[in-house]
N, C-alpha and C positions, 0 to 999 in steps of 0.2 A: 922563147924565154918567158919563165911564169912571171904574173905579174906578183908583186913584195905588200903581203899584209904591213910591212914595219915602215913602210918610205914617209919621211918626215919631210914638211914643207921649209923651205929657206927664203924663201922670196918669190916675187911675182914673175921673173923671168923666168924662172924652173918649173914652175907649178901648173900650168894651165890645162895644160896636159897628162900628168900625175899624180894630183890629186886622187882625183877618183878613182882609185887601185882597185880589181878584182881581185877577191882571194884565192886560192889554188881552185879547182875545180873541185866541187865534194858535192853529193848526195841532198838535195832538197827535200827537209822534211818537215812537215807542218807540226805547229808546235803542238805536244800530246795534250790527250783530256783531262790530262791531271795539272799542266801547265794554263790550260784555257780557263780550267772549273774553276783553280784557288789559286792563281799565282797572274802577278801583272805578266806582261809581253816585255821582252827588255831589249835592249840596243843589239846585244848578240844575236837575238829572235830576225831582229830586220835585217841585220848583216848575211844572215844564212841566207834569207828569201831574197835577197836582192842580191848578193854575190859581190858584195863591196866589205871592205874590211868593216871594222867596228869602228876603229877612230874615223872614216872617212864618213860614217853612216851618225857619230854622233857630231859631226860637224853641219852637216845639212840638218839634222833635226833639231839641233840646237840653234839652229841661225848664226853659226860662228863668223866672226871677222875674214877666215881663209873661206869659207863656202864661197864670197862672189869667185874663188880659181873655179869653181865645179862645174866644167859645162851644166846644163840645163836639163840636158837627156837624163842625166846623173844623175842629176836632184829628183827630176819626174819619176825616174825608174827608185830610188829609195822611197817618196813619200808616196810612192805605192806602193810598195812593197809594207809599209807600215801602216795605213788605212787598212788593207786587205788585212792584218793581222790586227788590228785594233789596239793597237800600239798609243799610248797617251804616257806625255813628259810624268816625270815623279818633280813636280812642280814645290811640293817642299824642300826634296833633298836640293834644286837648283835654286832655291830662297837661299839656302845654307852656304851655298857657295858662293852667291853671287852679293848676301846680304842685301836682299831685296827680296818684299813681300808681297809687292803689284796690290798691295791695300791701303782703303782709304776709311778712317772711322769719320763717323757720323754721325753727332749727338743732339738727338732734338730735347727740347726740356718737356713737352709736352705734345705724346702725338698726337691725342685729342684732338689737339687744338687746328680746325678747320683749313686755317691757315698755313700750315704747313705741308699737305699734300700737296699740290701743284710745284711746290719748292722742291720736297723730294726727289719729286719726278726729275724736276732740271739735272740735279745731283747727281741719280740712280742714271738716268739717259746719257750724261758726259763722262762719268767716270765706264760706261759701258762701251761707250764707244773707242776710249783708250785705252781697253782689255785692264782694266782696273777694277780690281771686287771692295761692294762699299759694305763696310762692318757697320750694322743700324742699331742704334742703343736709346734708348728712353729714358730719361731720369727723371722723369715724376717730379721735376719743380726739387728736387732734394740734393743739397751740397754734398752726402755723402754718398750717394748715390752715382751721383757726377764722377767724385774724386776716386769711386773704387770702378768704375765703369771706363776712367781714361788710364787708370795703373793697367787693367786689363788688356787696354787695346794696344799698351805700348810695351807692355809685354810679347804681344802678337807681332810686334816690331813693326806694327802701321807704317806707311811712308809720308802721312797727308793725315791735316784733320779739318771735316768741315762742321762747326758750329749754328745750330740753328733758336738763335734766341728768340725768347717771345718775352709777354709779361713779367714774369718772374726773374726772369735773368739780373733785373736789378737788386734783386736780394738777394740773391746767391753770389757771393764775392768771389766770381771762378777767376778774376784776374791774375791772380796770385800765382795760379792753378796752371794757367796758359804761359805763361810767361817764363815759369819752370823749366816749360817744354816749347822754350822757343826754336828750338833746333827741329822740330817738327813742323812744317811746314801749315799754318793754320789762316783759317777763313770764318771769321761771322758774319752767318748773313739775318740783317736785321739792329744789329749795332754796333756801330763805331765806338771802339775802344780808347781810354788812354790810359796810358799813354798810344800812342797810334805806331806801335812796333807790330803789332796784328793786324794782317788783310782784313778788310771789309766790304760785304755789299747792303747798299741800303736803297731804298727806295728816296725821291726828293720828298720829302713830306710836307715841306714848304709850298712847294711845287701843284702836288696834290690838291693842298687845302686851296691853296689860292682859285685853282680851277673849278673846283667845285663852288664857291662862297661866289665866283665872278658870275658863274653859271644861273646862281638863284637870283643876282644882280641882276643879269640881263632879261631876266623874266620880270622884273618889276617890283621884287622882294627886298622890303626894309625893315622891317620890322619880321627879324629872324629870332630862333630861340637855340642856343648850342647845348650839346651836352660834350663838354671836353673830356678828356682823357684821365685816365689818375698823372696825378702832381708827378709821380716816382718816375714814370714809363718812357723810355728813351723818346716816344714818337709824338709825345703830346705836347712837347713845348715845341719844336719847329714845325708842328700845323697851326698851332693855335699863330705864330708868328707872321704865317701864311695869313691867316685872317683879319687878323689887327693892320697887315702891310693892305692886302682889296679896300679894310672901311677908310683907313687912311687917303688912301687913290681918289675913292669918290667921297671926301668926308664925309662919311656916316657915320652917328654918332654908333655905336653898341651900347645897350640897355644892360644894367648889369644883374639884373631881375631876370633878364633870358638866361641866363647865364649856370649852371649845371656842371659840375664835377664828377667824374663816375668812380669809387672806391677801388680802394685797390682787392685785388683778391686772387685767389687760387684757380679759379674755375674758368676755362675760357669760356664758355658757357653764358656767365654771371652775366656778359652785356646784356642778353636778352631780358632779363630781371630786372636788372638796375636799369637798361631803358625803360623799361615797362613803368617801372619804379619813378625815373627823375622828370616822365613825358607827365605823369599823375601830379608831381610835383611845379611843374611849370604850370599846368591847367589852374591847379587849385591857386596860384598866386594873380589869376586872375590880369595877366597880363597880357593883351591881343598878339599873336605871331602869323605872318600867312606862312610860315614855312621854317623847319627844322634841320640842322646840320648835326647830324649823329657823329661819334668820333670813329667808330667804324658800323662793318654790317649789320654785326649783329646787336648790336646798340639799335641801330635803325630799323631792323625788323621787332624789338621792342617797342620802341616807339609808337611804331602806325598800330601797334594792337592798343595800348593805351588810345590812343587817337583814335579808333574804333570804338572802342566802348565807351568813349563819351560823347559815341555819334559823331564825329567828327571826318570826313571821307576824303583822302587821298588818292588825286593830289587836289580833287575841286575844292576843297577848304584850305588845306594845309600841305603843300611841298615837302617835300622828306628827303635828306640826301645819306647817303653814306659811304667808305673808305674801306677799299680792296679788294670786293667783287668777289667775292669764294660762292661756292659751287650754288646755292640756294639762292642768290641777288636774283639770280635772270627769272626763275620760276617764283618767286615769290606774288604775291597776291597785293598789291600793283606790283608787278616786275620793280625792281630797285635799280633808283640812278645812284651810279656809285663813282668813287674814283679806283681804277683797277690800277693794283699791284703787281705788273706783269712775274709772278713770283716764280714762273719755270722759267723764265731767264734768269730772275734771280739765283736758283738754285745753279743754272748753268754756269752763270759768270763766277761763283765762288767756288766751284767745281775748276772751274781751267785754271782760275788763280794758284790753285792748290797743285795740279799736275804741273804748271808752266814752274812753280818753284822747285817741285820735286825734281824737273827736267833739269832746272840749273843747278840743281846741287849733285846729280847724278856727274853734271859735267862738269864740278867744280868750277862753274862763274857765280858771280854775286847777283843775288835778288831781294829787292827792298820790297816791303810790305806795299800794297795795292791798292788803295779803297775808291772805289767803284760806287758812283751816285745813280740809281737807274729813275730814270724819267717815265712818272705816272701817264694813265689816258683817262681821259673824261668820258664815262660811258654812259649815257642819256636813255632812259627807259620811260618807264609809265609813272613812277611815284613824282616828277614833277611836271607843272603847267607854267604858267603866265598865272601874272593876280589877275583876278577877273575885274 
């Protein structure tokens, strides 16, 4: 009795065995040169070379629900049959069915900005490994930018979206923006939102500061000189809070003559300038410091060059710290003590937030927003000593 291209499955008592149908016996012929040169390979294509029906052959190559019936011989001998032909899903048309895009956008405000490779990478490495493609978008610091770059991606029917804020994110009132699309599953990492209906990951900034200021403490540094953050910048009030909690600990007073504000601006860049800028500005007020706490790196690779040109040498005269450790800290000229950012976690942790809600809504359960505090390390290099 031939075996039935048409046998329909009913259940698991029937199937285990009938499933995988041969189709009558016919002729194996490799698909022609007109079909290889300009046309995909299609379901029917593997059906012939494997000698399984076409529904039985798009069940295994689909991963369908009745494939575990398939003995295993069955499935080996089809997705052989379909390698040897070089057979690949039409991964759109199975979006259209299934209403899923296996995509994830990802908008940085500024790729520039140093800081955000390592992050990337967390992103691009987790969403890889959950066969998820990440859509990368740039917006140049620009609100409309943003707002035609997220119509776009939700067009493309994204399933996930991970936001990568930096400076500017405080000026660009994208809340509005997000919240729109709260049915998309979304992650910043870098700022905590309110209302706090958006995932978040952040770094403890408090955390950070505190380790670094207790750092230039246990060296013997009292008389330190800060250059804080712009007023505006989500990270600069819970470091600076980190600092005022260490002098509090060992009552020290803070000079407020040490004391340095870095401007707001456009350019990730700008720290090295404006440190160069505010370390020139603390000199000339003529106030003794043995040691400097920059609010990040490149603020502090500013710095020691001011500090250089006024003869001044690092760390035998003057300690230098600075915040997040990107790629230049380690080689820098003294290497930089900094506090790192471990930001390819970071970038991972707001990556799984994003698929683990996309999971639960695939599965229609409920999932509440995330916010994620990741814990700095204090990395000790050449830019600071002991007072002498």
């Amino acid at each position: 009795m031939e075996p039935s291209d048409s046998h329909s499955v009913s259940g698991p008592a029937k199937t285990t065995e009938k499933i995988p149908t041969k189709t009558k016996p016919r002729r194996r012929t490799e698909p022609s040169a007109s079909r290889s040169g300009s046309a995909a390979v299609t379901i029917r294509d593997v059906a012939e070379r494997s000698g399984f029906s076409s529904a039985t052959v798009s069940i295994v190559l689909n991963n369908a629900p009745l494939a575990r019936y398939i003995p295993d011989a069955s499935k080996a001998r089809i997705q052989r049959a379909a390698s040897q032909l070089g057979y690949r899903p039409n991964l759109f048309a199975r979006s259209l069915r299934s209403r899923r895009s296996h995509t994830v956008g990802v908008m940085v405000f500024d790729m520039t900005d140093p800081y955000c490779t390592l992050v990337l990478r967390g992103i691009e490495n987790t969403l890889y490994q959950a066969s998820f493609l990440p859509i990368l978008t740039d917006v140049h610091n620009d609100r409309s930018r943003f707002e035609r770059y997220l119509e776009m991606m939700l067009d493309r029917r994204i399933e996930g979206l991970v936001v990568l804020a930096n400076w500017l994110f405080v000026d660009i009132n994208v809340l509005s923006d997000l919240e729109k699309n709260a049915h998309i599953p979304t992650a910043v990492v870098g700022r905590e939102l309110k209302p706090d209906n958006i995932s978040s990951v952040i770094v403890d900034n408090n955390l950070g500061a505190r380790a670094a200021f207790e750092h230039l403490y246990s060296l013997g540094h009292r008389k330190v000189a800060f250059i804080r953050g712009p007023h505006e910048l989500y990270d600069t009030e819970p470091r600076w809070r980190g600092v005022r909690a260490v002098a509090r600990d060992h009552s020290l007073e803070l000079d407020p003559r040490l004391i340095v504000d870095l401007p707001e601006s456009r350019d990730p860049f700008s720290g090295f300038e404006d440190g160069y800028m505010l370390t020139e500005q603390l000199l000339h007020r003529r106030r003794p410091f043995t040691a400097l706490m920059a609010f990040d790196d490149m603020t502090a690779f500013g710095a020691i060059r001011a500090l250089a040109k006024a003869g001044i040498r690092v760390p035998d005269q003057c300690s230098v710290v600075g915040f997040d450790d990107v790629s230049p800290a380690a080689i820098y000229s003294p290497a930089l003590t900094t506090v790192r950012q471990p930001m390819e976690v970071m970038g991972a942790a707001a990556a799984n937030i994003v698929l683990e809600a996309i999971n639960a809504s695939v599965e229609k359960k409920p999932f509440h927003p995330i916010h994620r505090r990741i814990v700095p390390e204090l990395i000790v290099r050449e830019s600071t000593r002991s007072v002498k």
